[in-house]
Kinemage of the C-alpha trace (Angstrom):
@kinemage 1
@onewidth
@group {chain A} dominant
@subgroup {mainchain}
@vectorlist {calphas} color= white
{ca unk a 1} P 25.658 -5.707 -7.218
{ca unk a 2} L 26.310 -4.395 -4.089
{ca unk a 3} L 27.288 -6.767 -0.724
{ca unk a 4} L 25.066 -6.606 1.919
{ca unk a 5} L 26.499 -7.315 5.201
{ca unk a 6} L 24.122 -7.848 8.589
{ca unk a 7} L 24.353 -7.909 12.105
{ca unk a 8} L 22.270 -8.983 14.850
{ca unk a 9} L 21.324 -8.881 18.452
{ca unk a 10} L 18.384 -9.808 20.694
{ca unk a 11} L 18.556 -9.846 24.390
{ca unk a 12} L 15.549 -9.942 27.260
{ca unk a 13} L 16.931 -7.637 29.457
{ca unk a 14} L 15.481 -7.491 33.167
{ca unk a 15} L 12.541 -9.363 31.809
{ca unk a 16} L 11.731 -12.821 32.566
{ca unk a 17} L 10.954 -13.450 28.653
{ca unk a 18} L 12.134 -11.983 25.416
{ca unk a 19} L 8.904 -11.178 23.399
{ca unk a 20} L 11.100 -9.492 20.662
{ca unk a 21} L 11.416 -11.087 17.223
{ca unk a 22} L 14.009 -10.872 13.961
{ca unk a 23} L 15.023 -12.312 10.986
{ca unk a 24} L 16.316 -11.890 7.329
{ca unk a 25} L 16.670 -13.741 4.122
{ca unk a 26} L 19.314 -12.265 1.078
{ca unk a 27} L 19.059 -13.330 -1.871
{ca unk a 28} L 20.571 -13.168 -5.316
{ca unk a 29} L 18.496 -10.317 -6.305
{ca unk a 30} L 16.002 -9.257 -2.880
{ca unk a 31} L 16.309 -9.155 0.306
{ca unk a 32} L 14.355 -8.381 3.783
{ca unk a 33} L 15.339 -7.564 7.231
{ca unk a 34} L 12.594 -7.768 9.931
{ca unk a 35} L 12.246 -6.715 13.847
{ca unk a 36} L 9.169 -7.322 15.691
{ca unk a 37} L 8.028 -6.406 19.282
{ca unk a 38} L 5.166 -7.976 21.303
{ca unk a 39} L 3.268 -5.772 23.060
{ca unk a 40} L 4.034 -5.889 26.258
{ca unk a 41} L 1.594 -6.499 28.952
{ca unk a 42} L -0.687 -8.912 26.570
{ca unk a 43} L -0.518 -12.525 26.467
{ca unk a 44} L 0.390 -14.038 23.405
{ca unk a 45} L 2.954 -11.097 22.598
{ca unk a 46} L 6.032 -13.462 22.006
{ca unk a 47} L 3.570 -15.252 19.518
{ca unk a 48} L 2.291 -12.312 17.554
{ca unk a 49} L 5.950 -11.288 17.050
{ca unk a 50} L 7.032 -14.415 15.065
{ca unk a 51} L 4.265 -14.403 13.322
{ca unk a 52} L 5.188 -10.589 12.146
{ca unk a 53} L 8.655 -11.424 11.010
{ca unk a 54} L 7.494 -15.080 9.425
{ca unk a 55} L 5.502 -13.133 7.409
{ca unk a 56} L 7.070 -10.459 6.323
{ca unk a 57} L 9.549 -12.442 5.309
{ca unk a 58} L 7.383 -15.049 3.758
{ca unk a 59} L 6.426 -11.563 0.900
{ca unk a 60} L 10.158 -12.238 -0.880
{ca unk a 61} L 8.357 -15.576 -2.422
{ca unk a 62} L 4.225 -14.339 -2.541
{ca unk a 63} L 5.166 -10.955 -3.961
{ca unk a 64} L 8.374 -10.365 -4.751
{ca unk a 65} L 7.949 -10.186 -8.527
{ca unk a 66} L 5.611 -7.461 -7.767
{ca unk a 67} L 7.897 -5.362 -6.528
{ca unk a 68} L 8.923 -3.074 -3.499
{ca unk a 69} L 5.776 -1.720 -2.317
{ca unk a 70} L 4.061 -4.556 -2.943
{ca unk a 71} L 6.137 -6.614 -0.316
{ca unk a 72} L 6.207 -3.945 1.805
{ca unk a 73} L 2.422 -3.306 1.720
{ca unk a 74} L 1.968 -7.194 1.759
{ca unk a 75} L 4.224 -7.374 4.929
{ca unk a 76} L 1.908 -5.895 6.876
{ca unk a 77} L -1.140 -6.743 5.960
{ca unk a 78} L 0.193 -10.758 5.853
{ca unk a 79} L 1.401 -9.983 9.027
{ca unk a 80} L -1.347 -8.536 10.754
{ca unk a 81} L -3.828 -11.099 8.891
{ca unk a 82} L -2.199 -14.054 10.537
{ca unk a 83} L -2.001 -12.141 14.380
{ca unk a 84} L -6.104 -11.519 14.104
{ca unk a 85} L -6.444 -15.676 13.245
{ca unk a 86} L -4.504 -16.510 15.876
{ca unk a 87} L -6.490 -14.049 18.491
{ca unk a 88} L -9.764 -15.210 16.865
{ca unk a 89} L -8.548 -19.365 17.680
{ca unk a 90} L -7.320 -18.681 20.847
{ca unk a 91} L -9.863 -16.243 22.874
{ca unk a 92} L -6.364 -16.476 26.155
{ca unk a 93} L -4.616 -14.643 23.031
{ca unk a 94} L -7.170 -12.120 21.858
{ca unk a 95} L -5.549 -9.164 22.847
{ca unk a 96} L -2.181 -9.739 21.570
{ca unk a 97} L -0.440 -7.311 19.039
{ca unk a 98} L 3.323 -6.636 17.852
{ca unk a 99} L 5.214 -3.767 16.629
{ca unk a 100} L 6.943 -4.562 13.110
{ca unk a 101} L 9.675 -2.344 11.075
{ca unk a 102} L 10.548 -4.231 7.545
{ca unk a 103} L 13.507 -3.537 5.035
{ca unk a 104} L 13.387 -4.465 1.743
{ca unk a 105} L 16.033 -4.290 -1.032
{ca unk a 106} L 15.658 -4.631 -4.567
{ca unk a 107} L 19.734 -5.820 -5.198
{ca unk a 108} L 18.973 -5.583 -8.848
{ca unk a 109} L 18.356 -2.178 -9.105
{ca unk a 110} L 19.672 -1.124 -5.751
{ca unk a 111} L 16.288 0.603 -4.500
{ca unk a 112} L 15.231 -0.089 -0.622
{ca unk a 113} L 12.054 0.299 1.155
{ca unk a 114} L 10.911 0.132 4.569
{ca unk a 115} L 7.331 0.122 6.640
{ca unk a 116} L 7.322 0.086 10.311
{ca unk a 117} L 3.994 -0.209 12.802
{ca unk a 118} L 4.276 0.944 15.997
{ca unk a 119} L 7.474 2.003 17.587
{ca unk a 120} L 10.314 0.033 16.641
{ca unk a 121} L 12.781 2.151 14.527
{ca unk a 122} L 14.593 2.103 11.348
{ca unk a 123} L 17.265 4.737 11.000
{ca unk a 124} L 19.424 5.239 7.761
{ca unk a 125} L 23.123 6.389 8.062
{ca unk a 126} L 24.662 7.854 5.091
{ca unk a 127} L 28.572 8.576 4.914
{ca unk a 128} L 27.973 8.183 8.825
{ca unk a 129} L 25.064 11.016 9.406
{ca unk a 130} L 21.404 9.884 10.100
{ca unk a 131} L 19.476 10.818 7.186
{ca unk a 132} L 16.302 9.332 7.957
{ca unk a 133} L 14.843 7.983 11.000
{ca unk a 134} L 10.692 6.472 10.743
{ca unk a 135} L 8.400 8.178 13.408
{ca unk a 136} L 7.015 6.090 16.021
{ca unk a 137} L 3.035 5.576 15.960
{ca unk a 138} L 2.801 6.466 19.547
{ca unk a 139} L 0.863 8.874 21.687
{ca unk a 140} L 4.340 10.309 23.071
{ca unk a 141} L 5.202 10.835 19.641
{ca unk a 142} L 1.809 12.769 18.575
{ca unk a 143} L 2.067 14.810 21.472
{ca unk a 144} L 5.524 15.668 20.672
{ca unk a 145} L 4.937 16.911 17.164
{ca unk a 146} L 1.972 19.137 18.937
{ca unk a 147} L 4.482 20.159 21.179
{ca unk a 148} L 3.513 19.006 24.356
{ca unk a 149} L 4.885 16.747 26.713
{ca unk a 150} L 3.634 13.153 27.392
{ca unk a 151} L 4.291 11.548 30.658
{ca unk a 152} L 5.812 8.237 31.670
{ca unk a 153} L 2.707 6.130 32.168
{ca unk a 154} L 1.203 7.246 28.721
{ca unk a 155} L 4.649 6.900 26.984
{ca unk a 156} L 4.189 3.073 25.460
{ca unk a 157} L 0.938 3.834 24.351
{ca unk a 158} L 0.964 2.942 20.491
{ca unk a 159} L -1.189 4.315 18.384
{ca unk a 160} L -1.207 1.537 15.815
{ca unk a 161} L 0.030 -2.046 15.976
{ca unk a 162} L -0.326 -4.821 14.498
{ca unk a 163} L -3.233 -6.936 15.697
{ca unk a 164} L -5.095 -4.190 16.850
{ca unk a 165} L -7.538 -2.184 14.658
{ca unk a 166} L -6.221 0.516 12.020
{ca unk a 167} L -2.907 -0.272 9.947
{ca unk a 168} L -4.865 0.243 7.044
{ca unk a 169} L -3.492 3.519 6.904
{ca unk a 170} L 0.175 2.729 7.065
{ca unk a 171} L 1.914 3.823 4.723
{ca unk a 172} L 6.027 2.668 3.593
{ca unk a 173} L 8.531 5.019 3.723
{ca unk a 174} L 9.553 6.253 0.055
{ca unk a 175} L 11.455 4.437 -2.273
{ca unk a 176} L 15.475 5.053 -1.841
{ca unk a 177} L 18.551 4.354 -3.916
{ca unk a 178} L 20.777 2.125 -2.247
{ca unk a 179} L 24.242 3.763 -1.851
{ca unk a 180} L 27.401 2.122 -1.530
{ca unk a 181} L 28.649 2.899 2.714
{ca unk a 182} L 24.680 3.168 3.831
{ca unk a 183} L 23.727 1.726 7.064
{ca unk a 184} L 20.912 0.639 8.513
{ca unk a 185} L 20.029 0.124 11.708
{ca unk a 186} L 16.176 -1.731 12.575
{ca unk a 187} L 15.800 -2.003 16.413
{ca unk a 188} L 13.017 -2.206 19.301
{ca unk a 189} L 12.337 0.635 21.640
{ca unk a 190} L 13.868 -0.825 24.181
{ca unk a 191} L 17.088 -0.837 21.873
{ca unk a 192} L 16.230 3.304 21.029
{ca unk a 193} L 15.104 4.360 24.119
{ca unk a 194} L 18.748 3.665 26.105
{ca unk a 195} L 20.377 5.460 23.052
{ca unk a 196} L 20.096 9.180 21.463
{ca unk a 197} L 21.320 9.987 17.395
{ca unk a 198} L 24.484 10.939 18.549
{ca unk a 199} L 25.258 8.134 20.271
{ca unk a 200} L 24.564 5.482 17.373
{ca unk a 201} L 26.654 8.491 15.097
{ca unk a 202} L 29.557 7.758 17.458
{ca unk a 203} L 29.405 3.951 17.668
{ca unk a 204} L 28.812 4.209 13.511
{ca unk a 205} L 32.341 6.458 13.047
{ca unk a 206} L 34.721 3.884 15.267
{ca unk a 207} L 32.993 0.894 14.199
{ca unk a 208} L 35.227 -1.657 12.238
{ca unk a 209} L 32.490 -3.454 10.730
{ca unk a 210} L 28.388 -4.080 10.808
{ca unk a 211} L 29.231 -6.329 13.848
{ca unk a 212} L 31.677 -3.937 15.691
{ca unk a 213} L 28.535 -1.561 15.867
{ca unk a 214} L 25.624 -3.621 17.106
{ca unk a 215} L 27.900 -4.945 19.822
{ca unk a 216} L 28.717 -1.390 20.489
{ca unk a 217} L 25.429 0.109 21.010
{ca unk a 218} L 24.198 -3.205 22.046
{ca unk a 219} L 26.503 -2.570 25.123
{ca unk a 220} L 25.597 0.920 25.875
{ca unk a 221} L 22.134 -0.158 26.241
{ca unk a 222} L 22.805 -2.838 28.650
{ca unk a 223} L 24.867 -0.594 30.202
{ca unk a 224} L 22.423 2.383 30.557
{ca unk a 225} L 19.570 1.328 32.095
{ca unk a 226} L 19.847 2.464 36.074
{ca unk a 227} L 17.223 -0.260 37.665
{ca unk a 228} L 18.230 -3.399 35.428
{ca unk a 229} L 15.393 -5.199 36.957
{ca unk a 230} L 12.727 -2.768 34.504
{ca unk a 231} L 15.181 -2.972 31.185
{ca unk a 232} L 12.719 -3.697 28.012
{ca unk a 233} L 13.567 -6.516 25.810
{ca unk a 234} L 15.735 -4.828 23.197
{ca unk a 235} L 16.844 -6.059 20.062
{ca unk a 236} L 18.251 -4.412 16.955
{ca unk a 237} L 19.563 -5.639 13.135
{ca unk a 238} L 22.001 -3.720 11.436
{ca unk a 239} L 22.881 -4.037 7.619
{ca unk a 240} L 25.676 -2.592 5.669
{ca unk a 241} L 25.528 -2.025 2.085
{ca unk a 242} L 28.991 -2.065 0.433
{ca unk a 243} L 31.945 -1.125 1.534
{ca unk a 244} L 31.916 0.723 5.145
{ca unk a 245} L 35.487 0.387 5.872
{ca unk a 246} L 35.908 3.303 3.118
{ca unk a 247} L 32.375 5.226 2.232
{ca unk a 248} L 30.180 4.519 5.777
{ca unk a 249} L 32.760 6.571 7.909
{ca unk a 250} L 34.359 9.036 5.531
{ca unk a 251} L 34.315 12.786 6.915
{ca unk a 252} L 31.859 15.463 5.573
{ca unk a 253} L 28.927 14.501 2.715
């Protein structure tokens, strides 16, 4: 069975709360990584991002025996479930939604899947290239695959989230075969936004270990932002599968 190793950081940035979320459970034979985001700008978003990643997680013991999709598919509907009850007791709170991405791993017969809502990321490096990256629910990110431009004060604007009408139509990313050297990397958009591909490539190819590289990029970010009064929450996990030291960096593939 392959060793999972994980790394994590969470930091509030110029803000005067972190409304970020993130958490993981491994297990003998499952596991599941989880970052959530509270919307900014709504009360109640530091609330509605707990609940995300408490539920997600909670799916390893409701559904795990099901299966992958079914504890991805539960993750978010659990998830969004328990951020509508909470807006519906507490009308100060009944705006409040979170972003969510989810990775689960079946260790048993090394398959992962993922669902995100929103725009926090998951990207998936293998023998240190991106391979796959999710695509944000966003405006920004509709207009870009229209190819036009979006401008700054539209550029948050989520198309779906939880706690907000419409993530029945999410859908988790396809089924993968967990290979020994992958690495993940689960993060907010305030992690993303201070960092292009190339830059978590780099960090990926001098990075000693899963911890090496979140401190690395965590650093960039803190480093990048030009006003640090308006720096986002940003947050990120990052989970090695085997042995990095000899597959995640290795030239070419």
């Amino acid at each position: 069975m392959l060793t999972l190793t994980t790394a994590q950081c969470s930091h509030r940035g110029g803000r005067a709360s972190n409304e970020d979320a993130l958490g993981f459970r491994v297990r003998d034979n499952d596991a599941c990584f989880v970052i959530s985001d509270g919307v900014g700008g709504q009360t109640g978003g530091a609330i509605a991002s707990r609940l995300a990643v408490h539920w997600a997680l909670q799916q390893l013991d409701d559904k795990s025996s099901y299966g992958l999709q079914a504890m991805t598919h539960g993750s978010v509907d659990a998830a969004d479930a328990a951020i509508v009850a909470q807006q519906r007791r507490n009308p100060e709170q009944a705006h409040m939604a979170a972003t969510m991405v989810a990775l689960f791993i079946d260790r048993r017969e090394r398959m992962a899947q993922w669902i995100h809502v929103g725009d926090s990321r998951l990207y998936l490096f293998r023998r240190g290239h991106l391979l796959r990256r999710t695509q944000d629910h966003s405006l920004a990110a509709r207009l870009q695959q229209a190819g036009l431009s979006c401008g700054p004060d539209k550029a948050h604007l989520l198309s779906h989230a939880l706690g907000q009408a419409d993530t029945d139509s999410i859908e988790p990313g396809a089924a993968c075969t967990l290979e020994d050297g992958d690495a993940y990397l689960l993060c907010t958009d305030g992690f993303w936004h201070g960092l292009d591909d190339a830059a978590l490539q780099r960090c990926l190819e001098v990075a000693g270990n899963v911890a090496d590289w979140i401190t690395l990029l965590a650093g960039q970010v803190g480093q990048g932002s030009d006003c640090k009064g308006t720096q986002d929450n940003y947050s990120a996990l990052g989970v090695w599968v085997g042995d990095p030291q000899l597959v995640t960096r290795a030239p070419g593939g």
